[in-house]
N, C-alpha and C positions, 0 to 999 in steps of 0.2 A: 568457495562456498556455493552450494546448490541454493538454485532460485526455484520456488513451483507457482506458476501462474492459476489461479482459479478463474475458470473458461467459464462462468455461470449462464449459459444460454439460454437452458432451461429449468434455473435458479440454482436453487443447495438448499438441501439437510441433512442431517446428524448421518444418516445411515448412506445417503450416495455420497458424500466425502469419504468414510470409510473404506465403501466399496471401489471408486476412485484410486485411493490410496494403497490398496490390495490389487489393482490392475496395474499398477505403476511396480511393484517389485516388493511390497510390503507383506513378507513373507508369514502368510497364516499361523503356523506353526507360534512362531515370537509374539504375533497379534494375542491366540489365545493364552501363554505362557505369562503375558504381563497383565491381561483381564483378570486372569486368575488370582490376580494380587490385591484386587478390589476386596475379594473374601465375600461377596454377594451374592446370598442365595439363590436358589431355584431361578438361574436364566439358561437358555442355550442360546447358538452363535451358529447361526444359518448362513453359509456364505454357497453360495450358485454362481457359475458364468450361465449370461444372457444375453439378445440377442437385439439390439432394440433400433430398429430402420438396415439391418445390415452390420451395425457397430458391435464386435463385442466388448461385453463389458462383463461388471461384475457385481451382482445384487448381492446386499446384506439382509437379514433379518434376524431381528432378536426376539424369540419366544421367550419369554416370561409368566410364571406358575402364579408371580402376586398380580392384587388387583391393584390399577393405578392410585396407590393413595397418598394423599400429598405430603409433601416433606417441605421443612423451612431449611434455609442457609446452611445454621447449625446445623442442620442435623446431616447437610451432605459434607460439611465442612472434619465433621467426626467421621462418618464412613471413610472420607477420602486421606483422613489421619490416620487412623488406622490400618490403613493397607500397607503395602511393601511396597508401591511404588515408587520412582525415583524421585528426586526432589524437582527438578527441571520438569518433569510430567506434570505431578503432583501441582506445584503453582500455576502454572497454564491452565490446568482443570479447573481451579477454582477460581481461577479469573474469569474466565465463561461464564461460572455461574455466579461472582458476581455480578458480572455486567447482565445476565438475565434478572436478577431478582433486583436488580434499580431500575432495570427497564421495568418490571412488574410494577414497583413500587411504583414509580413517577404514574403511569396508566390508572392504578387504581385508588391512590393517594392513601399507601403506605408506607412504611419504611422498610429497606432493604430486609429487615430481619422477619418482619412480620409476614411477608410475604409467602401464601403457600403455592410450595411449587407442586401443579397438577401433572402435566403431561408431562416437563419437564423435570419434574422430579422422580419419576417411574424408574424401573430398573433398565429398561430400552433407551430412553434418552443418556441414563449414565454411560453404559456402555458404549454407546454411539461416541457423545464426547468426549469420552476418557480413548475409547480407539482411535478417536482422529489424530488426537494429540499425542499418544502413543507412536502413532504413525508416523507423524511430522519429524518427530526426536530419530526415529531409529532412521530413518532415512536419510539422517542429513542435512535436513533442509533449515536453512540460515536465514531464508527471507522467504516472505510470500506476498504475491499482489495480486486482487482479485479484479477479474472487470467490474462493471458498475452490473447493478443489481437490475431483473426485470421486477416490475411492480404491478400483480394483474388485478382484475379486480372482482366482484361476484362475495361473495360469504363463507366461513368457516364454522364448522362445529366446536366447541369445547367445552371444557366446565361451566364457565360463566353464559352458556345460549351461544345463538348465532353472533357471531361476530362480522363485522366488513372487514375483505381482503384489502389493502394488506393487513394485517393483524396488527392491532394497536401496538403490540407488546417489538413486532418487526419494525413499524414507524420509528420508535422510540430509539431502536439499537441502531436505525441506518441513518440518524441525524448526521449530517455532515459526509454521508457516503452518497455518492454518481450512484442515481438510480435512472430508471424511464420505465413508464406505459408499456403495459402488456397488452392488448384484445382478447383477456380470454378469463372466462371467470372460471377459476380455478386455482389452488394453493399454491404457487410456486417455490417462495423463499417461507422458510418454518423458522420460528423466535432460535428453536438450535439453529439451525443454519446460518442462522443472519449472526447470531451471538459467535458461532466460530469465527466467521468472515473479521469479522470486527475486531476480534482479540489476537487473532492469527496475522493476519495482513498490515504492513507495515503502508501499503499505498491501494490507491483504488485507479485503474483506468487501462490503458491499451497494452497488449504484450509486450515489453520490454528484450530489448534486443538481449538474445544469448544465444550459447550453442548448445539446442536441444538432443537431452540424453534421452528420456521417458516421455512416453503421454500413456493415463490410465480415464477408464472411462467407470465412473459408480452412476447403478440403474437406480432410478427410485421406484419406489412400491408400487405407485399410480401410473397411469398412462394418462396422456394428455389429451385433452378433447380433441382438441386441431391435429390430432392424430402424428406431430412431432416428436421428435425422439426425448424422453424425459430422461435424461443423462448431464452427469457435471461432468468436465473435462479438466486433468489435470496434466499441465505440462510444468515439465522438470528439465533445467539444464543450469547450466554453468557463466555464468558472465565477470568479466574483469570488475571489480568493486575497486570504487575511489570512495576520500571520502566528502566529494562535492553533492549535492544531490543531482539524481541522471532525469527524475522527473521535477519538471519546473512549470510555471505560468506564465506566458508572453501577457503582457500587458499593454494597451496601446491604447494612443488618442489621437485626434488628425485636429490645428486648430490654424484658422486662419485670423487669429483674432487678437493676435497673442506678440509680446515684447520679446525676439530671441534674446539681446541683450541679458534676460532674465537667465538663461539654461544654465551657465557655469552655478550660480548658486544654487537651482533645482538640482540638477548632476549630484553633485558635492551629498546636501539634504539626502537624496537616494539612494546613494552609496552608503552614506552613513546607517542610516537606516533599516540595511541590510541588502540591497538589491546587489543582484548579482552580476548585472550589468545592463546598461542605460546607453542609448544612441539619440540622436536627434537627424531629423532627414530631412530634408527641403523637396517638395510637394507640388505638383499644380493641382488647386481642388476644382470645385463645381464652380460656376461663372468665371473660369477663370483667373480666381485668385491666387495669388500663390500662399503655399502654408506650409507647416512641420507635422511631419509624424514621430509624436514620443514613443521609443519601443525601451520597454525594460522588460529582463527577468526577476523570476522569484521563485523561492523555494516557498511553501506552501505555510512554514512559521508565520515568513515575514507578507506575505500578502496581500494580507487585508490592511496594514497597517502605510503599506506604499500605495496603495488604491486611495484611500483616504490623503495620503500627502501630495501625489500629483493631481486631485482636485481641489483642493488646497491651495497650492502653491502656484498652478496656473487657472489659466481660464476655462478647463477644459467642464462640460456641463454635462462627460458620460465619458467611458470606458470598456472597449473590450479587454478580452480575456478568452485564453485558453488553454489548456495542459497539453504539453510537449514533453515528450522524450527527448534527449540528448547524452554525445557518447564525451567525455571529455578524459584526456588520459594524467593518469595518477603522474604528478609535481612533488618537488622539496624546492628549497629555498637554500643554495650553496653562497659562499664566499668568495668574490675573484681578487687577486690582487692585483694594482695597477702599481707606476712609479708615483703615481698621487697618493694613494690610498685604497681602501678595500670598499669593493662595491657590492652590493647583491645580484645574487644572476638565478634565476628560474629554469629546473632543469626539471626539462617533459622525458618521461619515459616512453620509449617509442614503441608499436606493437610487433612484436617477434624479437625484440632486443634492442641495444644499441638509446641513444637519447641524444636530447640536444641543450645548448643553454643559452639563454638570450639574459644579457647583462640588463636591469632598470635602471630606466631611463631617469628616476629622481634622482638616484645616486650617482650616476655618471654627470649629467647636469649638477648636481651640486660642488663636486667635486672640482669640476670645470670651471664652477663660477670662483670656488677657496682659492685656486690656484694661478687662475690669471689664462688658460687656456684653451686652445678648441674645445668644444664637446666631442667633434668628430675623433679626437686624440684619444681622448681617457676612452669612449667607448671601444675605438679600435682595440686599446691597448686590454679593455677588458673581454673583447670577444677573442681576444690572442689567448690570455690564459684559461678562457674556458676550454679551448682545442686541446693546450699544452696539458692542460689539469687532466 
């Protein structure tokens, strides 16, 4: 499965993802053949290679004959019925635009339907999003994770008057997404932009280990005050997929204040809970004292909900946190037989081939205890038939 990382450095919209995706190998030809299937009048499809700090890349522009005039849900929900596009395209498209016209609605205290779409309903923005997604499909690509977002600041023109950067409608779509501070008052991340990011990317944060095939560079319209290169960067490559998650949150507390006694039932609580795994460490802290450091992971479901139980459950009065990457390699869950009985044994697939299997230790221990014998016995006996198997 192809992975494409979005490099937002100097944010995203509709037409530099495009163009992006057109530098990367998305072959123009097929781009306008499937636009085509929109059936929507009077637009042309401006693509240029350009130049921008040194980098080449490659600018989009969509000329369009109408005037911007707005459209609701419905009425993009029917154009994009209409068409000949595929069905895997087609649903992605219109997830975009729902998740634009709720962001709309929530901003302006309407409901998704009511909402008219101005800029984003024009015949440039559809193109844009329907080419991106277009894009994504013919290329392959199976996952996407964006870095976090810049957030600059300064004012924006549109239908409704000036508006404050970031744009209300962008606030709305990056709830829950890794943004930071820009210095520079200028548009960065546009409601398309931030609406692809959102509907396309399954995670938000640092490059994720793989072996890079492609990088495509999409220009935007604008040039940047700080005279920086206004370009998204798309890398594309290939990484071994498990199905663990590879991005997690370390969670941690230091407490000197605290009954160890306690940990086997916090542990247990943890686990259950969903953690992905919990250690306890013995500490020397400030004055001297001695203390523990609680570290667990978490996949980004269960998170909030272990954050809440380990203050809870101990003493702790706060909590870091932070998103890591990790590589862990794809497991099954085999059968060993011993002279006692059959045990579970965990077998890791190893990289370039080959694998190993380590017999559990509940099962060899229980087994141990049914029968009246060592543990060291049954497990021997179950790392013998893992060789032999």
């Amino acid at each position: 499965m192809k992975t494409c990382y979005l490099d937002c450095f100097s944010g995203i919209s509709g037409n530099m993802l495009l163009g992006a995706l057109l530098a990367a190998g998305l072959p123009e030809t097929l781009l306008r053949e499937e636009l085509a299937k929109l059936r929507l009048p009077g637009w042309k499809l401006e693509i240029s290679p350009v130049s921008k700090a040194g980098l080449r890349a490659v600018l989009v522009r969509v000329r369009t004959e109408e005037t911007k005039h707005p459209r609701h849900l419905a009425d993009i929900h029917a154009l994009l019925e209409q068409s000949g596009l595929e069905d895997a395209v087609l649903c992605r498209v219109l997830a975009v635009f729902r998740r634009l016209a709720e962001a709309e609605a929530s901003v302006h205290g309407e409901s998704p339907e009511e909402v008219h779409f101005h800029e984003v309903g024009a015949a440039d923005a559809l193109i844009d999003i329907t080419g991106a997604v277009i894009g994504m499909y013919h290329l392959g690509i199976g996952e996407v994770i964006c870095s976090p977002l810049p957030m600059p600041r300064g004012w924006v023109r549109c239908q409704h008057g000036e508006l404050p950067l970031p744009a209300p409608a962008v606030c709305e779509l990056l709830k829950g997404v890794p943004v930071h501070g820009e210095n520079l008052a200028q548009e960065l991340v546009t409601p398309t932009g931030a609406a692809l990011a959102v509907e396309l990317s399954s995670a938000f944060g640092p490059l994720p280990p793989m072996l890079l095939e492609q990088t495509g560079y999409g220009a935007g319209t604008r040039e940047r005050r700080d005279r920086r290169p206004n370009l998204l960067r798309l890398l594309i490559g290939r990484r071994q997929m498990v199905e663990e998650a590879q991005q997690v949150e370390v969670i941690e507390t230091q407490l000197d204040d605290w009954n160890p006694e306690c940990w086997p039932h916090v542990a247990a609580k943890l686990l259950e809970a969903g953690a992905l795994d919990v250690s306890l460490t013995p500490i020397q802290m400030k004055k001297g004292r001695p203390g523990f450091l609680i570290r667990l992971l978490a996949d980004s479901a269960h998170a909030a909900r272990l954050k809440e139980l380990v203050l809870r459950e101990t003493s702790a009065i706060g909590l870091c946190f932070h998103s890591v990457q990790r590589l862990t390699l794809p497991r099954t869950m085999v059968e060993l037989t011993t002279p006692w009985g059959t045990v579970r044994g965990k077998k890791v697939e190893l990289p370039g081939g080959g694998s190993r299997i380590k017999p559990e230790y509940e099962d060899c221990a229980k087994l141990a205890k049914e029968h009246g014998v060592p543990l060291r016995h049954v497990h021997a006996a179950a790392e013998s038939a893992a060789v032999s198997g």
